[in-house]
Structure formats: C-alpha cells, structure tokens
SESETOR-864784 format. One record per atom (N, C-alpha, C, CB): x, y, z; residue in one letter. Coordinates in pm, whole numbers, plus 50000, padded with zeros to 5 digits. Glycine has a CB too. Layout:
<recs>
XYZA/...
</recs>
This chain:
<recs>
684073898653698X/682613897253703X/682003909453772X/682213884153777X/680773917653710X/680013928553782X/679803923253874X/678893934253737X/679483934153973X/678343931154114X/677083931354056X/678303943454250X/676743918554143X/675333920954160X/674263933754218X/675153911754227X/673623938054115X/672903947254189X/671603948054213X/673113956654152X/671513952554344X/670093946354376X/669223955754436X/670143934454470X/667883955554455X/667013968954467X/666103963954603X/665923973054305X/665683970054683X/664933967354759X/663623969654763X/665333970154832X/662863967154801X/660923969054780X/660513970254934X/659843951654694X/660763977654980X/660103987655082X/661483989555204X/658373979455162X/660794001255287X/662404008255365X/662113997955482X/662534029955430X/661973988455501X/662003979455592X/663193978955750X/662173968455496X/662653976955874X/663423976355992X/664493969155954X/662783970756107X/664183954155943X/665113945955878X/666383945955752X/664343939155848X/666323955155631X/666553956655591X/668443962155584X/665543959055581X/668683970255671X/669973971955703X/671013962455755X/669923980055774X/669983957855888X/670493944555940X/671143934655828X/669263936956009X/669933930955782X/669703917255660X/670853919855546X/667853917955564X/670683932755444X/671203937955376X/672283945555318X/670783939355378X/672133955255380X/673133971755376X/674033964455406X/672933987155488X/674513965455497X/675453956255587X/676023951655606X/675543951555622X/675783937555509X/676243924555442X/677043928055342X/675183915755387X/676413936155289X/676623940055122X/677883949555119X/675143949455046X/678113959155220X/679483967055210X/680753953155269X/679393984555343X/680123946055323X/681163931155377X/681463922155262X/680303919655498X/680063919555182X/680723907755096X/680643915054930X/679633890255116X/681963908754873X/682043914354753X/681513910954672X/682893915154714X/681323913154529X/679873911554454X/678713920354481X/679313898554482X/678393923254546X/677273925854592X/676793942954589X/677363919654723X/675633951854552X/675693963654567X/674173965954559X/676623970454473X/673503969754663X/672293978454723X/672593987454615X/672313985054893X/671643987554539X/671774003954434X/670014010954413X/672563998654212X/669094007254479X/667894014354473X/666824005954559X/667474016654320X/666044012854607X/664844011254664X/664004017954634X/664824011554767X/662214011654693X/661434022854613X/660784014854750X/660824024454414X/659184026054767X/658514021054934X/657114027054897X/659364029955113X/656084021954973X/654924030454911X/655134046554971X/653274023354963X/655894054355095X/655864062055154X/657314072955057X/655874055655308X/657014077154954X/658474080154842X/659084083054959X/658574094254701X/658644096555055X/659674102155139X/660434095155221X/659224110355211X/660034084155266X/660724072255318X/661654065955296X/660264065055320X/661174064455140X/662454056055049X/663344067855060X/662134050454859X/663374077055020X/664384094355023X/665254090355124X/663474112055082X/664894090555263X/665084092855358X/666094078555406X/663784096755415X/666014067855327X/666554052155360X/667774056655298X/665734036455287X/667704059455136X/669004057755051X/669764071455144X/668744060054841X/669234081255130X/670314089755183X/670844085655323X/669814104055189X/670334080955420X/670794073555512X/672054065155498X/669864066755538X/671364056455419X/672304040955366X/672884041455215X/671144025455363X/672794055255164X/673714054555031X/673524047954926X/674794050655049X/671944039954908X/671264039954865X/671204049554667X/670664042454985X/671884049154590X/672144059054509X/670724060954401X/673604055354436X/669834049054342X/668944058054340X/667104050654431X/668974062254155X/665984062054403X/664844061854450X/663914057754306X/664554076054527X/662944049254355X/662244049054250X/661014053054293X/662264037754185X/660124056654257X/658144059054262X/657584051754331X/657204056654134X/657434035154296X/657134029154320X/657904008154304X/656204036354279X/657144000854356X/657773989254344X/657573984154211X/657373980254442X/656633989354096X/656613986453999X/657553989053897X/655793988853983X/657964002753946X/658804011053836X/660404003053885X/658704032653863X/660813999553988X/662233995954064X/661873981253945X/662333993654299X/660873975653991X/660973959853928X/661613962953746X/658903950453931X/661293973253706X/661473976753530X/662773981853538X/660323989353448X/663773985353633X/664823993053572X/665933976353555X/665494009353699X/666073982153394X/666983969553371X/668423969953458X/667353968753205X/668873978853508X/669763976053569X/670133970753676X/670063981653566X/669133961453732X/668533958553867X/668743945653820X/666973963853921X/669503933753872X/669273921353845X/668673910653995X/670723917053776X/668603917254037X/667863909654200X/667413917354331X/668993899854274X/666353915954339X/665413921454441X/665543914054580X/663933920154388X/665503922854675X/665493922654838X/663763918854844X/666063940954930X/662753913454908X/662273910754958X/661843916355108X/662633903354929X/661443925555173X/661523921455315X/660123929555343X/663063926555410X/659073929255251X/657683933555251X/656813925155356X/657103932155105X/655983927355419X/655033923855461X/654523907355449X/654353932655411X/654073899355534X/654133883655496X/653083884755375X/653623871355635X/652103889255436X/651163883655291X/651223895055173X/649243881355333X/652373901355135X/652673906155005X/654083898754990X/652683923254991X/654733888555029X/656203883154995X/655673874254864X/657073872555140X/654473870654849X/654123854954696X/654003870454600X/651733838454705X/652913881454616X/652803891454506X/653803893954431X/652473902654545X/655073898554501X/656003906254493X/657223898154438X/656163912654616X/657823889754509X/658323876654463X/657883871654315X/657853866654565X/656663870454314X/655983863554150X/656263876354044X/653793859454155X/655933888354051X/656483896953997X/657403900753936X/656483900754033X/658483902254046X/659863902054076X/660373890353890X/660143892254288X/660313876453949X/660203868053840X/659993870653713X/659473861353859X/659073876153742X/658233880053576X/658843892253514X/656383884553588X/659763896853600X/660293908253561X/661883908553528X/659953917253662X/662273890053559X/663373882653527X/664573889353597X/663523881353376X/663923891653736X/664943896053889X/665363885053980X/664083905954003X/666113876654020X/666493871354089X/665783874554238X/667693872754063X/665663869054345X/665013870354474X/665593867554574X/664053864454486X/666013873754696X/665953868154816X/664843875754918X/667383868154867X/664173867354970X/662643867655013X/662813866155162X/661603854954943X/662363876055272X/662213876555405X/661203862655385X/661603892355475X/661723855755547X/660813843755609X/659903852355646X/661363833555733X/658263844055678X/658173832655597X/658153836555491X/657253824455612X/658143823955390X/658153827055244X/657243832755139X/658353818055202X/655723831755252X/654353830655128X/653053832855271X/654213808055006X/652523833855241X/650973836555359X/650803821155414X/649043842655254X/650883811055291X/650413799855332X/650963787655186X/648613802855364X/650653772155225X/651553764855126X/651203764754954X/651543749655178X/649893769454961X/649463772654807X/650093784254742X/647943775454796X/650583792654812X/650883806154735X/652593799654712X/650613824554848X/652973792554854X/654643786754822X/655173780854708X/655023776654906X/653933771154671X/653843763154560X/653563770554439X/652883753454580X/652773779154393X/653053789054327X/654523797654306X/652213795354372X/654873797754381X/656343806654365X/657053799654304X/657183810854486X/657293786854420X/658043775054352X/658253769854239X/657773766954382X/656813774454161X/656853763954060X/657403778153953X/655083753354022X/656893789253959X/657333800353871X/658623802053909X/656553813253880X/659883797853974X/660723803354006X/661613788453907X/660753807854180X/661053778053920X/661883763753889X/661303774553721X/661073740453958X/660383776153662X/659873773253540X/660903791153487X/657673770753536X/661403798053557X/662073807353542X/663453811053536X/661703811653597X/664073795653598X/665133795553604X/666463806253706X/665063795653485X/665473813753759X/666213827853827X/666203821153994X/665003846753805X/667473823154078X/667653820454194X/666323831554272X/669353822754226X/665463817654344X/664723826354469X/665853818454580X/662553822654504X/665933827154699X/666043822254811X/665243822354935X/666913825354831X/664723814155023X/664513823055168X/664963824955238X/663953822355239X/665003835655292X/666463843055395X/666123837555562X/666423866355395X/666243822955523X/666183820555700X/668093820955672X/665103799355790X/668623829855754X/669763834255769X/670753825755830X/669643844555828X/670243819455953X/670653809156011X/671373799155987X/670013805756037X/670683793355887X/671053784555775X/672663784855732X/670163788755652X/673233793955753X/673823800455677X/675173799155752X/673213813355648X/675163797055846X/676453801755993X/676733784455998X/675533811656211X/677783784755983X/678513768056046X/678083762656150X/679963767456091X/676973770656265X/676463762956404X/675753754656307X/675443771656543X/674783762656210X/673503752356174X/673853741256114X/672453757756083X/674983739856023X/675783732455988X/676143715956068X/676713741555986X/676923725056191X/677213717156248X/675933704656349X/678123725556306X/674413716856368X/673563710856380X/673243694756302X/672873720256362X/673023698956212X/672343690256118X/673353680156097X/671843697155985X/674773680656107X/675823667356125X/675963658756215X/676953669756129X/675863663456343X/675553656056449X/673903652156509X/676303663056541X/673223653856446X/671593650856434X/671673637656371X/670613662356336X/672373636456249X/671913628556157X/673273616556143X/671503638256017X/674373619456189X/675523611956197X/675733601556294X/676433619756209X/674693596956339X/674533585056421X/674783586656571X/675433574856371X/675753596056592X/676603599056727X/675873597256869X/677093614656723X/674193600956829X/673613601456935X/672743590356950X/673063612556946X/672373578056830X/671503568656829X/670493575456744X/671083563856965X/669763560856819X/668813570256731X/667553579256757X/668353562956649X/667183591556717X/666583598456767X/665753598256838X/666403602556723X/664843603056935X/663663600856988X/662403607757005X/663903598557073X/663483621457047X/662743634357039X/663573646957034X/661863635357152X/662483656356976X/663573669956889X/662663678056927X/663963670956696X/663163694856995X/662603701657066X/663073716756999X/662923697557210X/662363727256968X/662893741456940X/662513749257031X/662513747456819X/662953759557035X/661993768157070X/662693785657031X/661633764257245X/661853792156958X/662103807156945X/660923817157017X/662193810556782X/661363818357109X/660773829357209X/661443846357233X/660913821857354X/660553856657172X/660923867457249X/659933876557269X/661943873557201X/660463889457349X/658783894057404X/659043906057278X/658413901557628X/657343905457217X/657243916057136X/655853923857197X/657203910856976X/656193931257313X/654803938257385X/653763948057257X/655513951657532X/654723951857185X/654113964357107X/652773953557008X/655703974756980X/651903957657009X/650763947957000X/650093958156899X/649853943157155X/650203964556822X/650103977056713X/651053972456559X/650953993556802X/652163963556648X/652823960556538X/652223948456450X/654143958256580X/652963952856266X/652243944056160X/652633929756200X/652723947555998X/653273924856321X/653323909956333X/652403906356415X/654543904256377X/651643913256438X/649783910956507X/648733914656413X/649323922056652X/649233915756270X/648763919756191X/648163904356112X/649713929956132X/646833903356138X/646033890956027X/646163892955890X/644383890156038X/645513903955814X/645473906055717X/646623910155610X/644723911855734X/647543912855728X/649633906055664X/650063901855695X/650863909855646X/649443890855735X/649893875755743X/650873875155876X/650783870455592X/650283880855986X/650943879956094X/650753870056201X/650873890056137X/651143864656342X/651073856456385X/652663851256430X/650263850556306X/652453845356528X/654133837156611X/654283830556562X/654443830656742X/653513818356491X/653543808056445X/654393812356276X/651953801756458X/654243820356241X/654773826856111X/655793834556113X/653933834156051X/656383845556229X/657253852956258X/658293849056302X/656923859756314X/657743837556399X/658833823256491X/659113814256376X/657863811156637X/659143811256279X/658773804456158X/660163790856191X/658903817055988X/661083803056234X/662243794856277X/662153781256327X/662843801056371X/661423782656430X/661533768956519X/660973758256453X/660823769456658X/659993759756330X/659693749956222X/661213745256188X/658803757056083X/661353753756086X/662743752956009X/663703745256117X/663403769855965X/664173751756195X/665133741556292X/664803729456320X/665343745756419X/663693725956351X/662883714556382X/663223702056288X/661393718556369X/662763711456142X/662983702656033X/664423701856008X/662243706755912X/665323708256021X/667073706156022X/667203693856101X/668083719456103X/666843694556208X/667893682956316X/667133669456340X/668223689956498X/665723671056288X/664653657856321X/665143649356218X/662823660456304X/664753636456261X/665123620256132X/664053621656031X/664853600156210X/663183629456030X/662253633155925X/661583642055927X/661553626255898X/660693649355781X/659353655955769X/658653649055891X/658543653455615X/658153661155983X/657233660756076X/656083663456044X/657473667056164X/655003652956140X/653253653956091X/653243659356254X/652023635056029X/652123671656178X/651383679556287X/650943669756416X/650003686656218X/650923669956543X/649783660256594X/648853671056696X/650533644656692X/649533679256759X/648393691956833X/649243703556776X/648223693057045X/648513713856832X/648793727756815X/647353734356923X/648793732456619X/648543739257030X/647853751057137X/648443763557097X/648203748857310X/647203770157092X/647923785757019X/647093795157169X/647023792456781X/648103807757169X/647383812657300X/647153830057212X/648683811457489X/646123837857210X/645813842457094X/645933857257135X/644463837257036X/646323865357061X/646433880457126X/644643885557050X/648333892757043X/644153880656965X/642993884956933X/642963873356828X/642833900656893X/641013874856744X/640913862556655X/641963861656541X/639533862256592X/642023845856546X/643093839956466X/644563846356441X/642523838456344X/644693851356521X/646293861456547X/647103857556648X/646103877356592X/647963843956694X/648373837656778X/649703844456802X/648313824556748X/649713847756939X/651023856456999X/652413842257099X/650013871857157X/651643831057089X/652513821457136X/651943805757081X/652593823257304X/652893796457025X/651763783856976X/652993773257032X/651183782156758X/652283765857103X/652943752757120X/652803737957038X/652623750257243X/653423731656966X/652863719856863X/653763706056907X/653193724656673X/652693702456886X/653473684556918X/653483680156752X/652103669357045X/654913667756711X/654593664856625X/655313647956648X/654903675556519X/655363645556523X/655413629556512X/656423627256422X/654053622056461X/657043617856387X/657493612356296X/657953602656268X/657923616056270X/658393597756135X/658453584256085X/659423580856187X/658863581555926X/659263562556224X/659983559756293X/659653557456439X/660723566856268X/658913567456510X/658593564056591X/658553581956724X/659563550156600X/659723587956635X/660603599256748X/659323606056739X/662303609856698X/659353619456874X/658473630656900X/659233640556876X/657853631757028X/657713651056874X/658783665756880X/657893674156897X/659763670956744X/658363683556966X/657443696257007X/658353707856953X/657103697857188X/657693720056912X/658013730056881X/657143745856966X/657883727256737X/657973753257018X/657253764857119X/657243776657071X/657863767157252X/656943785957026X/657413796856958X/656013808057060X/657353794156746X/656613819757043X/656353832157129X/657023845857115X/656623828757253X/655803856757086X/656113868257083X/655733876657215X/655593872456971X/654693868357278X/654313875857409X/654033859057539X/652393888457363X/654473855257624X/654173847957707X/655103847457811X/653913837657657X/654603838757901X/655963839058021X/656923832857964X/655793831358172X/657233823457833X/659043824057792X/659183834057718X/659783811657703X/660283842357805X/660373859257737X/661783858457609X/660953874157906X/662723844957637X/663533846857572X/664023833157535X/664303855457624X/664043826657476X/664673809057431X/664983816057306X/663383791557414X/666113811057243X/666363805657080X/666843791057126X/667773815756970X/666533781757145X/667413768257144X/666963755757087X/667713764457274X/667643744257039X/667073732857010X/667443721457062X/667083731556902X/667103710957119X/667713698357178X/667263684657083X/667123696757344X/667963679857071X/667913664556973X/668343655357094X/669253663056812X/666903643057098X/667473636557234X/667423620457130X/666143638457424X/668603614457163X/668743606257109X/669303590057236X/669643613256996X/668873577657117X/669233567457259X/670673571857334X/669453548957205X/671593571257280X/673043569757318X/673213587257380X/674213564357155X/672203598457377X/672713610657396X/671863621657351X/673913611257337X/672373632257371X/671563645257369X/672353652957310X/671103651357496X/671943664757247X/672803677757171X/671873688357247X/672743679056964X/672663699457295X/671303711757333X/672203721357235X/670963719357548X/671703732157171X/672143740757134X/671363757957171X/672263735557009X/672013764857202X/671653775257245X/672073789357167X/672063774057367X/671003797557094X/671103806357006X/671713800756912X/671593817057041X/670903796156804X/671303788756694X/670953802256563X/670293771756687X/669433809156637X/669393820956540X/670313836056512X/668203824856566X/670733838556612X/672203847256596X/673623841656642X/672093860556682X/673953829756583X/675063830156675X/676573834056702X/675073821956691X/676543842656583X/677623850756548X/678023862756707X/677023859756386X/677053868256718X/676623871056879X/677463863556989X/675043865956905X/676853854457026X/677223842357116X/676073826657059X/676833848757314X/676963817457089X/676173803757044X/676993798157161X/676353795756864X/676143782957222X/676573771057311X/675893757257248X/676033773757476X/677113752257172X/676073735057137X/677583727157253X/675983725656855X/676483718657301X/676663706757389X/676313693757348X/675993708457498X/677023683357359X/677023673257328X/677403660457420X/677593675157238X/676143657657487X/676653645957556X/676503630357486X/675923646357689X/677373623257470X/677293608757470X/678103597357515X/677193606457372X/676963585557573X/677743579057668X/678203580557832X/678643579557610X/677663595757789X/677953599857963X/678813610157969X/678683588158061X/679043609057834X/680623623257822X/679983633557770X/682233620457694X/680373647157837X/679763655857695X/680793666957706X/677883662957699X/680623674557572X/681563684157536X/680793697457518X/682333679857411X/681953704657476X/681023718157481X/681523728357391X/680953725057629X/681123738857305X/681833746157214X/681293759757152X/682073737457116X/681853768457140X/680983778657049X/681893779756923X/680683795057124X/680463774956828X/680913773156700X/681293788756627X/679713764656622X/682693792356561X/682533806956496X/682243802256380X/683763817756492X/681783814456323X/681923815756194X/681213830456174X/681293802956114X/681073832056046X/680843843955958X/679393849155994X/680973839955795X/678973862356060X/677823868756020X/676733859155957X/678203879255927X/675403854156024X/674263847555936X/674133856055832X/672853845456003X/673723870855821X/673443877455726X/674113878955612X/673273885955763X/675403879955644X/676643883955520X/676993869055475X/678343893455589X/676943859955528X/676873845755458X/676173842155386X/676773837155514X/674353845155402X/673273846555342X/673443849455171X/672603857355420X/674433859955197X/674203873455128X/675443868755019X/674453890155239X/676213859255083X/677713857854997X/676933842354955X/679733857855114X/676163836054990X/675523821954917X/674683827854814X/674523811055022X/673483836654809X/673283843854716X/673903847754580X/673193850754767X/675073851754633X/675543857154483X/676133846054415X/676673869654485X/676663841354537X/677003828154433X/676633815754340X/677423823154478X/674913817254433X/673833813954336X/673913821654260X/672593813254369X/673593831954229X/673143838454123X/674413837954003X/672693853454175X/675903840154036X/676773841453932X/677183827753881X/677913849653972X/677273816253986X/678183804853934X/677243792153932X/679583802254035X/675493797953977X/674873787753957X/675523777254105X/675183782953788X/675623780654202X/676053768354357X/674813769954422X/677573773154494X/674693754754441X/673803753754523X/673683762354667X/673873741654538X/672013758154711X/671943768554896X/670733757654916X/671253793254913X/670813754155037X/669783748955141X/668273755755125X/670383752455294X/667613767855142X/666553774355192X/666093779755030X/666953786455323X/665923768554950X/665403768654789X/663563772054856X/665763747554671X/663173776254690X/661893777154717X/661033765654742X/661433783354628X/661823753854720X/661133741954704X/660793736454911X/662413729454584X/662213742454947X/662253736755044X/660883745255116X/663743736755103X/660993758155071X/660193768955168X/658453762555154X/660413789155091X/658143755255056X/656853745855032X/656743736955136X/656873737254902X/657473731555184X/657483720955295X/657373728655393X/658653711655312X/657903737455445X/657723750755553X/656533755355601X/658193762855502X/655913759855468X/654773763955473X/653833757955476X/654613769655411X/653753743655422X/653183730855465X/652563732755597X/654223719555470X/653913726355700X/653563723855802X/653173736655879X/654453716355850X/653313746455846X/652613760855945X/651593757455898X/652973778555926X/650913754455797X/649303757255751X/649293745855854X/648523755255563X/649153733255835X/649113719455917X/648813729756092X/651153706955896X/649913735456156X/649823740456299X/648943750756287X/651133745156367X/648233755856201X/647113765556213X/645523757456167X/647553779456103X/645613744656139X/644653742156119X/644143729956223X/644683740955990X/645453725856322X/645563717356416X/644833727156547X/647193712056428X/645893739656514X/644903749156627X/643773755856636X/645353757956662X/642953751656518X/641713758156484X/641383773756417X/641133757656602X/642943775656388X/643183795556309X/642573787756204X/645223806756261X/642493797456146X/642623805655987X/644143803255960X/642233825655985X/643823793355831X/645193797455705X/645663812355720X/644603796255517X/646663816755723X/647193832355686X/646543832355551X/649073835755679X/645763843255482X/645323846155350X/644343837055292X/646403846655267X/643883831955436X/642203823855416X/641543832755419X/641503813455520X/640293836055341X/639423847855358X/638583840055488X/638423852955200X/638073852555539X/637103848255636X/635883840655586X/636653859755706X/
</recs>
C-alpha cells in the first residue's frame, strides 16, 4: 500500500511537533508539500523539514492530485474555510483543535465531510495515548460509583499578548485554545454537560485569557471546567472524577508521553501509575492513516467535534462574549 501523502496549509509553530515528526515515526505516512500565504516561509519550512515540494498558494496545494490529505493547523477561524475546501477538493483532513470558530460552521463541516465520505479528524491528540483511554474506563466502569462531580483544568501562562490566541477576529480566546478541558470533561463525565455559569476574566473585549464554567448533568453530578492562558494558575493539565465509592485524579493527561500520574482511590485504597504508551502525536497520526486506508474507526470524528463546539458557544454565551465569528 502507498503512503499517504499529505500537504500542509500554512508553516505553522505546531506543525513539526504535530506532524513532521510523527510522520518520519509512523509508516504510511509522508509530509510531501506545503504552501503559506508568506511563499518565503513555506521555502524556508520544507528546506528545513524536507518538505520536497512548495506551492504558491493554499489553493494551488489543495489541486495537486498527488496530495491525498491535508494538515490543517491554520488559524481558528480559517480551520471550517479550509477544511470545507480541502473536501471539495476530495482531500482527506486532519484539522488543528478547535475544530470550527463556533457550532454552526462544525455542523457544516460535519455534514460535508459525512456527505463526502473522506476521513476529517480533530487532532485533539490526547485522545490518542492509552492514559486517555484508560481515563474514560475507569470513569465509566462503575469502580468509583456513581459519579458526582468531574473537574478539568488546562492552565498555562501565555504572557505574549500580541499573539493570534488573543486574536478575536481568528477566533482566539482560552476558552477555544484550552478547548481541551471541554473535551476531557466530556471523556470522563456520565454525560453531555449543560452549561450552568461561565466567569471569563478578559485580556480585552470578548477575548477571554482565563474562563471558569460550572456545568450540570443528567443525573444529578456537577462539574466545573478552568482553563487559562494568563492567571494566577500558571500551570494545571489535570482531571478528577469524584465518585460515591472514590476518586480518580489524573495529572497531565495532555502530554503524557512526557510524564503522566492517574491515581485511583477506592474504598479507602488507592493506587497509583504512569500509564506508557506511544507519542499523542504519532498515534494521532498512525489512527489517521488507518482511517484513511482501511476505513477504522477514531474517537475525535467531525461529528463528535459538533458537540465540542456546542458547548464552547453555550460557555461564551453563559459569559456574555461573542460567539467566535459572531459579527459584531
């Protein structure tokens, strides 16, 4: 079977991390062009990263038939443009979180991507590593009772306040960049969570640099979610599931190839472990292809990324923002 080959749409920070990377690790797989609005940029990426060819633009990369799936890692409110495109240009997708500006554009993707038949993914990466795995088994496997309350939190300090994730008009914001602590939230909780507050603490209008949300759910359990690019929590990735019979804390659930700690008390006993497994990224990257060649299922479908984006619109309209890609 060929490798997949896949093109990227702009020289993105992320991109090596996410990508390059992965791709000399997992087989199948081959980075063979990028194109950026800055050409010299794109020049300057492939010869870097070996990259073999440059295109003009993201229009001309989307037309070369030899391209069967596009990288994603553009700007939030150009990921639905580019993505829908992409489609129409009968490219396969994996799409930087979040997925879309907001849940109308998600639903749009969604529905062109089901009516297209071509694997989108969203690259919450995480997903991807046996911790999260192991999350969502002991959440839902009775071990702890039954739930009560479910807690995230993705915190880190991003001082540079120039950068496009303070950026409104590309769809910037904590609440969107932290996107994570949704997503986790929704992994380990006994259900779809309903908004009930949202305190957002704001680096300027409708551009929230830290948001705290309470939510609800069927059944009865709570849950709060904390996310932060600038506040006094300078650093959390963690999630706790508190249940009658017990508690789970898990600590760096978003890299934990790095280092990870899930704990598990019940009954009074608790244990303790760091889960290994494979690179989030190069796992990502090896579920991908395997969507794409053998047709196997993956968790972080476009369908799911609708529910995602759901509830961020829900925490921006609880906190009184602007939808991302609400006109003023």
């Amino acid at each position: 079977m060929s490798d997949l080959r896949i093109g990227v749409l702009g020289a993105a920070r992320i991109a090596p991390l996410a990508l390059i990377k992965p791709a000399r690790e997992v087989p199948g797989a081959v980075v063979t062009a990028i194109a950026a609005r800055d050409p010299k940029r794109a020049a300057a990426f492939a010869t870097k990263y070996g990259v073999e060819t440059v295109h003009s633009s993201y229009d001309e990369l989307l037309a070369d038939p030899s391209i069967e799936a596009i990288y994603n890692p553009l700007p939030n409110a150009l990921h639905a443009e580019w993505t829908m495109k992409a489609l129409a240009a009968g490219k396969h997708v994996l799409c930087e979180k979040p997925f879309t500006s907001n849940e109308a554009e998600a639903r749009q993707v969604a529905d062109a991507a089901a009516a297209s038949g071509l694997v989108v993914m969203e690259a919450f990466h995480y997903r991807y590593h046996a911790l999260a795995e192991k999350m969502r088994e002991i959440s839902h496997d009775g071990r702890l009772g039954e739930t009560t309350h479910v807690q995230t939190w993705m915190c880190f300090p991003l001082p540079k306040f120039s950068d496009i994730r303070y950026s409104y008009p590309l769809g910037g914001g904590t609440t969107m960049d932290c996107c994570y602590a949704v997503h986790a939230l929704r992994l380990v909780a006994p259900s779809e969570p309903h908004v009930v507050s949202a305190n957002a603490m704001l680096h300027k209008p409708d551009v929230d640099r830290a948001m705290d949300v309470r939510y609800s759910f069927d059944g009865g359990a709570t849950g709060r979610s904390i996310a932060s690019m600038w506040s006094h929590r300078l650093l959390r990735f963690a999630v706790r599931v508190t249940g009658t019979r017990g508690e789970m804390n898990v600590l760096n659930f978003i890299a934990p190839q790095y280092f990870n700690r899930l704990s598990v008390k019940v009954d009074g006993r608790k244990t303790s472990e760091r889960v290994r497994g494979e690179a989030t990224y190069s796992a990502q990257l090896r579920s991908f292809v395997a969507a794409v060649r053998e047709g196997k299922p993956f968790p972080t479908t476009a369908e799911d990324a609708v529910v995602t984006m759901q509830i961020i619109d829900d925490i921006y309209r609880a906190a009184g923002l602007r939808l991302r890609g609400e006109p003023a």
